[in-house]
N, C-alpha and C positions, 0 to 999 in steps of 0.2 A: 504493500500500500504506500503510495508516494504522500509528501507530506500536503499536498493539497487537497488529498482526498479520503483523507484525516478527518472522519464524522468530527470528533471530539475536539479537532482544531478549529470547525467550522463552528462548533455551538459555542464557543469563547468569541472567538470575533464576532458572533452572532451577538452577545451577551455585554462588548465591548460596544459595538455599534449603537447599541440601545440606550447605553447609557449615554453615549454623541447626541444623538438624538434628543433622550431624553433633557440634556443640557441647553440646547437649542433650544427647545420647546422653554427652558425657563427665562432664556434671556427674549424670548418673543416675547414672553406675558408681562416681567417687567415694562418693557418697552408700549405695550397697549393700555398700562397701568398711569405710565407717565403723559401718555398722552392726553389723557384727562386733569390735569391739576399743572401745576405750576415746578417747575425743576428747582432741585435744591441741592447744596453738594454732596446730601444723604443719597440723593435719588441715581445722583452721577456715580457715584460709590458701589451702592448695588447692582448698577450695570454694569461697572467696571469688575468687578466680583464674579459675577456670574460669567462673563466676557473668558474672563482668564480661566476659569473652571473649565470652563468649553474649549479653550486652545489645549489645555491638559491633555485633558480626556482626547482631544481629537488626534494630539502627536500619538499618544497614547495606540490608540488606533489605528493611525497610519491614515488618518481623513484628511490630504491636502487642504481640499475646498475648505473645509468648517477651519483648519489652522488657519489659512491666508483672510478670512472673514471674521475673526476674533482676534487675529494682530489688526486688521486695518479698523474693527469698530474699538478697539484700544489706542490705537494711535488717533483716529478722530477724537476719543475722551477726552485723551492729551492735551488737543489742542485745543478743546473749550477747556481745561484747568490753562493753559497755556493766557487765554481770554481773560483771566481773571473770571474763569468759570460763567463769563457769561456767554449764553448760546447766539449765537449767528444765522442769518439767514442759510449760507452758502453749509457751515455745520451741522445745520438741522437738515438741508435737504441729502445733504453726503451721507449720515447716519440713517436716515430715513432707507436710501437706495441700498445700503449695507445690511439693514434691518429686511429689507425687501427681497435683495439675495439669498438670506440666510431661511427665510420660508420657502425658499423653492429648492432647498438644497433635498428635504426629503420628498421618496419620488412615492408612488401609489401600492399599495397592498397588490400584493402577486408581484413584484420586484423582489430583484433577489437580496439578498441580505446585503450587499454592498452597500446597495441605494433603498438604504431599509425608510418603509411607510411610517410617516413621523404618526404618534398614537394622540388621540386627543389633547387638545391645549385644555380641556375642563375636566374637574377631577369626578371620581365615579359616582355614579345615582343609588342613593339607599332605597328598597323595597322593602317596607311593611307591610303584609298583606297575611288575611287569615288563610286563605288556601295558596298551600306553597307550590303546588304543581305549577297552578297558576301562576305563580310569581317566578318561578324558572322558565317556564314560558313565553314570559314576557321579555329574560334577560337574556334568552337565546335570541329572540326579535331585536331587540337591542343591539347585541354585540354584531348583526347582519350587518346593522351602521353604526359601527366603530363607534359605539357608546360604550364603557362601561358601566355595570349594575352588579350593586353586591345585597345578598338577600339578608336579611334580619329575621330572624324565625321565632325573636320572645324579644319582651320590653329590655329587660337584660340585654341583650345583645344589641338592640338599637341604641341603648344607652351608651353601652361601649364602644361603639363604632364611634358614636357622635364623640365622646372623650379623645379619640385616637386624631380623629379629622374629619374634619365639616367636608359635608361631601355638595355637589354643583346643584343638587337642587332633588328633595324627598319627594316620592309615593307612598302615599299612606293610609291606609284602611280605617276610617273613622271608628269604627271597635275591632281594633288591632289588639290582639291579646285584652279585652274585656270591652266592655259595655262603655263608650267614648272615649276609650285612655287612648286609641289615637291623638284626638285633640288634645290631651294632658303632654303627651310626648313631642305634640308640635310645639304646644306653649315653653316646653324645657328647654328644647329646643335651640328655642331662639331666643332667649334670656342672655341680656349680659351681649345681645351681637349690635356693631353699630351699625352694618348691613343682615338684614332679613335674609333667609335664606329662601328661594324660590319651595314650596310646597303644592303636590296633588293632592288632595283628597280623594278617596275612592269609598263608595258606598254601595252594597252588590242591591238596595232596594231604594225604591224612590223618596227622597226627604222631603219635608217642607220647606218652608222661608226658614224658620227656626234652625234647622240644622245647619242651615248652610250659612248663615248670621254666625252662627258659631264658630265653625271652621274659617269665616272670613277672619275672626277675632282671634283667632288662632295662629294665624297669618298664611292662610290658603290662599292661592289663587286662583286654582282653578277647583271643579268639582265634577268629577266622574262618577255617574250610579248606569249601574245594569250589571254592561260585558265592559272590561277594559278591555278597549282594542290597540292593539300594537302600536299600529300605524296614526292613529288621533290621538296616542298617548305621546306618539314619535315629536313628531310637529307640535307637540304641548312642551314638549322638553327644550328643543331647538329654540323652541321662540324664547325660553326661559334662562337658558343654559348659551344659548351661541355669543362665541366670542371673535372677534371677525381683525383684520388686520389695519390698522390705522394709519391711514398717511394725514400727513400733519394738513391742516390748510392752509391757504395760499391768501395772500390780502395783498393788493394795488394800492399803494397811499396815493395818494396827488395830492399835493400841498406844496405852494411857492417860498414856505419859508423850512428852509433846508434842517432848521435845529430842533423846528411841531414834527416833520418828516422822519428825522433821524430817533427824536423821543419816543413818538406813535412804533415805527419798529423795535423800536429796545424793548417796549411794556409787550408786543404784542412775541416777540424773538421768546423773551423769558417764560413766555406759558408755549414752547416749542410750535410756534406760530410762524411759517414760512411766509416774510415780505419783503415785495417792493417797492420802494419809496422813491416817487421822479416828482420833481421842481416845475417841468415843463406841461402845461394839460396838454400841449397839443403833441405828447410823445404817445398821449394815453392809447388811442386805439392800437398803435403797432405795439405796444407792450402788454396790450389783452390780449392779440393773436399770439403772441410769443411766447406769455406767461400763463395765460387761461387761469386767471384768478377764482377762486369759489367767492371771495367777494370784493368788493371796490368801497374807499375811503376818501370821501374827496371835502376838500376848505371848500367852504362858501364862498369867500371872498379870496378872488385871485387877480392880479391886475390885466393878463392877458384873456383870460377866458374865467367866467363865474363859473363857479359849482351846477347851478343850475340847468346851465347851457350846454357842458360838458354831459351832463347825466344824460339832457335828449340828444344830443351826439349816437352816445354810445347804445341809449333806448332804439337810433334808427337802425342799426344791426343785428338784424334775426336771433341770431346766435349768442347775442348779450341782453337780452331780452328780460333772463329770468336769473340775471344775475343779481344779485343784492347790491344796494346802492345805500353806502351810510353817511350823513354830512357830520362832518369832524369841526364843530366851529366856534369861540367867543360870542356870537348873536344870541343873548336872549331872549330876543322880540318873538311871543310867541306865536303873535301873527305870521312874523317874517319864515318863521320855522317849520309853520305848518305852509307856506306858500312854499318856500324847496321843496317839502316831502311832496307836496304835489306833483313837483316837476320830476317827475320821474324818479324820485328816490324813496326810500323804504324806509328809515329812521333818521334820527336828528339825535347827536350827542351833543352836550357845549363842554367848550372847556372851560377853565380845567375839568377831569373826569378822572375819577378815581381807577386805578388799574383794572380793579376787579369785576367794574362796572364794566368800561370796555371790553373787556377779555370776553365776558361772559356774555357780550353783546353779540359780540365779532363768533362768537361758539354756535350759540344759538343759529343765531340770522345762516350759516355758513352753514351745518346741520340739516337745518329745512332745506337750503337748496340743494346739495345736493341728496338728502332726500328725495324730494321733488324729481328730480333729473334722473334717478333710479329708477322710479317710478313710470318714467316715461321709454325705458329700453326695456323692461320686464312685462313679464308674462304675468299677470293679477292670480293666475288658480297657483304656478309652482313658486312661480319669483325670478324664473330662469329666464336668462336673454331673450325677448321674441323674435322673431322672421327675420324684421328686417335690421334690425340692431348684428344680431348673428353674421348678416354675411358684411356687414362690416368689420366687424369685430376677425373673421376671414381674412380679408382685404388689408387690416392691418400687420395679420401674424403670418400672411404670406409675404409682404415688403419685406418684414424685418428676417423672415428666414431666407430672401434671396441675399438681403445687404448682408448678412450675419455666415451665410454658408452653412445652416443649420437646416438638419430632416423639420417638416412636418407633414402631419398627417390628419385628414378629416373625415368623422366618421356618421354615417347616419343610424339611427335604433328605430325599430319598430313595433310596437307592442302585438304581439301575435294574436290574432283573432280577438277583438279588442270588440269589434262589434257584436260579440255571442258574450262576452262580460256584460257590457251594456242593456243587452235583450235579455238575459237570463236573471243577473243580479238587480239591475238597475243604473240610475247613470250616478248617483252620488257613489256607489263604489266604485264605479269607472271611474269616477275622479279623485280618490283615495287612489286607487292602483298608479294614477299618471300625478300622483303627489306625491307616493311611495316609489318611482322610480326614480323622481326628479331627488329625492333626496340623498336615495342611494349615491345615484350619481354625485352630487355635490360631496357628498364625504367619503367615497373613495376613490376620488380624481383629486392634481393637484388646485393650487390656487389660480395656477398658472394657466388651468386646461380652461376652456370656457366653454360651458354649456346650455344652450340654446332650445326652447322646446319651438319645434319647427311646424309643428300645427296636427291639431285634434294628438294621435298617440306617439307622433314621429318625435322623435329629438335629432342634434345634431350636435357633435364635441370637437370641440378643434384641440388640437393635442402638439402645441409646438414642442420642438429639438427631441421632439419623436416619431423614430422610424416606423416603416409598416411592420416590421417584426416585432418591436416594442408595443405598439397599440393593440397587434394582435394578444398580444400575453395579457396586456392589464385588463384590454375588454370581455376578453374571454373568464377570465376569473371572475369580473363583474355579473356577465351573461352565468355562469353557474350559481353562483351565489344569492341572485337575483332569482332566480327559478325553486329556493327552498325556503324562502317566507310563503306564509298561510294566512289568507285574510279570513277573519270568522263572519261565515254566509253561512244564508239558508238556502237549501236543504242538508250540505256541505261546506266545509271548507274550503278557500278557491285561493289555487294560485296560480302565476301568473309567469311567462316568458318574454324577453324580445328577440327578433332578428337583428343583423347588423353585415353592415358594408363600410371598407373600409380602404380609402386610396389613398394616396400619399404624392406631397405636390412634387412635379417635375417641371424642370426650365422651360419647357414648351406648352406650359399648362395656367392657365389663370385661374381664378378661382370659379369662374360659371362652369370651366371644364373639370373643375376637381369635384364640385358639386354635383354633375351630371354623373361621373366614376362611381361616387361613392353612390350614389344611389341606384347604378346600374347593380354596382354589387351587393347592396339591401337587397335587389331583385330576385339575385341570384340567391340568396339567403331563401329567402321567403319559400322561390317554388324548388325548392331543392329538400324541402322537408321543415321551415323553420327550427327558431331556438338552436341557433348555429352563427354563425361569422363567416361572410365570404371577402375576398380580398380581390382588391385592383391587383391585377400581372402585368405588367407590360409584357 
């Protein structure tokens, strides 16, 4: 036996890996932690900490990539302590792009242990439940999407879990081991926490207002009686539990006096607030096309161009339309104040203004819009890219793989016989099944991969600096795994399959023709027997 083929060498590196991994994963959640509050040189400390723990472990391992990405977000720390520890524009967005590398460093479950599937960023789901069948059943449906669930089978034991570690958010059977002591064990719970901890309640028989007044007061939020179902518990959890990747925002100052300009970025740099601040209005629309701000900051009064006047400038450009417009100004007339926000702007601060005020202004206002802007590329039932977002979304990761010299690959899915779900079940579980795959998908594809629901049951994933042999492995795993959740129906339980095609871009190919491949080869899926993968051959 040669030494690489050394079971027992493989499950070390296996076991070293994990621990790479799992260190990455902590310097991501710091890093999503600081993005909400105000940096300190506690804050810069614990990254720096975690940073260097992760180069260990990765020499340790032999993991180039994670070494060269924890010496460079170490040497970016440097240089904001270098700063007299205050953050910069040009340092937040460098840390930002390092912090954004380091998420894409783990690749999807059915990758081999090299580019091992980085395991949840939220720590495991407690399950309180009087029948325990049940409650393995649910954390087998679970673990289908990379969730962990660890059961609790007596108060005792939920007690102790909770002593060991707060876990991402409880299930819990309202007479869990007795007559309410659910609710007694929520209340203990969360004694003493200065964040609540997300809670289900579950009740196998219908309650009144009164019960469920109770469990609100308990700090429930939501309230399940009958059947817990998997997949409604799934997207109960998600919504409660998900933690998503933060890039900083982006603010346009315009302001003619260079030192309101230079001030306005420092308050807004220290809550790691990416801005630009220009003197000239009339630089403003070339450095919205350049910068593509989430929001715009502009004086009222400017000698060459008003505040005003500048806002419907930028108002007459489709595409800055639904950007947020704040005036930044000395004017307390509050006539005068509410006649700018008319003019195309969205709030009115005076100065002076307290940091906190600002920040929290500049969060919010920035927030909703892009909100808002999400809103308008997703799909309302899954949340996933729609149609036509999608083959833009295309269009951009084939540019950057022709300039980059990097494989992609795009795949179409199709829910097999999806119209006999529909006829036989109903359409609200047709629409659980096409919420239950959109989700699968989403947690075990990268961040990187983008997925698209392309209309009624079809999807579509684009899968940059991935080959068709690579996409065949991960979709494939996905396609098995996908096929042994159980949705609970009448008369039986029903599950469910899809097909897939899967081509891969070539220099002589655009993307209307990589679009047409992969979906020649869904075809070929389809009448070749479904619940399979067929592939583009040149």
């Amino acid at each position: 036996m040669t030494e690489h083929d050394d079971p027992s060498r493989d499950r070390l590196k296996h076991h070293f890996a994990q621990r790479v991994i799992h260190q990455a994963r902590h310097v991501l959640e710091i890093w999503q932690r600081l993005q909400r509050s105000e940096w300190s040189s506690a804050c810069m400390t614990e990254l720096a900490e975690a940073s260097l723990n992760l180069q260990r472990h990765a020499e340790r391992f032999e993991q180039a990539e994670h070494v060269r990405l924890a010496l460079a977000i170490g040497n970016c720390l440097k240089g904001i302590e270098a700063n007299r520890s205050r953050l910069s524009s040009d340092l937040i967005t460098e840390l930002s792009l390092l912090i954004q590398r380091l998420s894409r460093t783990g690749l999807r479950q059915g990758d081999h242990f090299e580019q091992t599937f980085l395991p949840p960023l939220r720590k495991p789901i407690y399950l309180a439940l009087q029948d325990q069948e049940r409650a393995e059943r649910l954390i087998q449906q679970l673990e289908f999407f990379g969730l962990s669930a660890q059961l609790c089978d007596s108060a005792n034991a939920f007690r102790s879990a909770m002593s060991e570690r707060h876990p991402a958010a409880i299930v819990l059977e309202v007479d869990f081991a007795g007559s309410g002591t659910g609710l007694t064990l929520a209340r203990e719970a969360q004694q003493g926490l200065g964040q609540k901890l997300p809670i289900i309640f579950f009740c196998e028989k219908e309650t009144d207002a009164s019960a469920r007044l109770a469990a609100v007061r308990a700090g429930g939020q939501e309230f399940f009686t009958g059947t817990l179902d998997a997949s409604i518990l799934l997207e109960k959890l998600e919504a409660l539990t998900r933690t998503v990747h933060y890039e900083p925002y982006k603010v346009l100052v315009v302001d003619d006096s260079l030192a309101q300009a230079s001030h306005t970025e420092m308050l807004l740099n220290a809550s790691s607030i990416v801005t630009r601040a220009i003197t000239e209005p009339v630089r403003a629309l070339a450095e919205l096309a350049e910068f593509q701000p989430d929001l715009i900051i502009l004086d009222m009064y400017m000698p060459d161009c008003q505040g005003p006047e500048l806002a419907k400038v930028i108002r007459q450009h489709e595409r800055y339309v639904s950007v947020p417009i704040i005036y930044l100004s000395a004017e307390d007339d509050l006539d005068k104040q509410l006649g700018a926000m008319s003019e195309a702007g969205d709030d009115f601060l005076t100065k002076p203004i307290k940091p906190r005020h600002l920040v929290a202004t500049v969060r919010n206002r920035a927030a909703r819009a892009r909100s808002l802007k999400a809103r308008m590329v997703r799909d309302s039932l899954t949340g996933l890219f729609n149609h036509t977002h999608t083959l833009q979304l295309l269009e951009d990761a084939a540019s950057r793989a022709r300039r980059d010299g990097k494989p992609l690959s795009f795949a179409m899915l199709d829910i097999d016989h999806f119209k006999r779900v529909n006829d036989t079940f109903g359409h609200p579980v047709g629409d659980r099944v096409i919420k239950s795959l959109a989700l699968f998908l989403k947690q075990r594809l990268r961040k990187t991969d983008h997925i698209g629901r392309y209309g009624g049951e079809e999807f579509a994933v684009i899968l940059p600096d991935t080959d068709l042999a690579a996409a065949h492995q991960v979709l494939e795993d996905i396609r098995r795994r996908f096929a042994e959740i159980r949705y609970p129906a009448q008369p039986i339980d029903l599950s469910c399959t899809f097909s897939c095609g899967i081509a891969e871009l070539r220099e002589d190919t655009d993307i209307n023709n990589l679009s047409k491949l992969a979906d020649e080869a869904l075809y070929r899926a389809k009448h070749s027997g479904r619940n399979r993968i067929a592939l583009h051959q040149d």
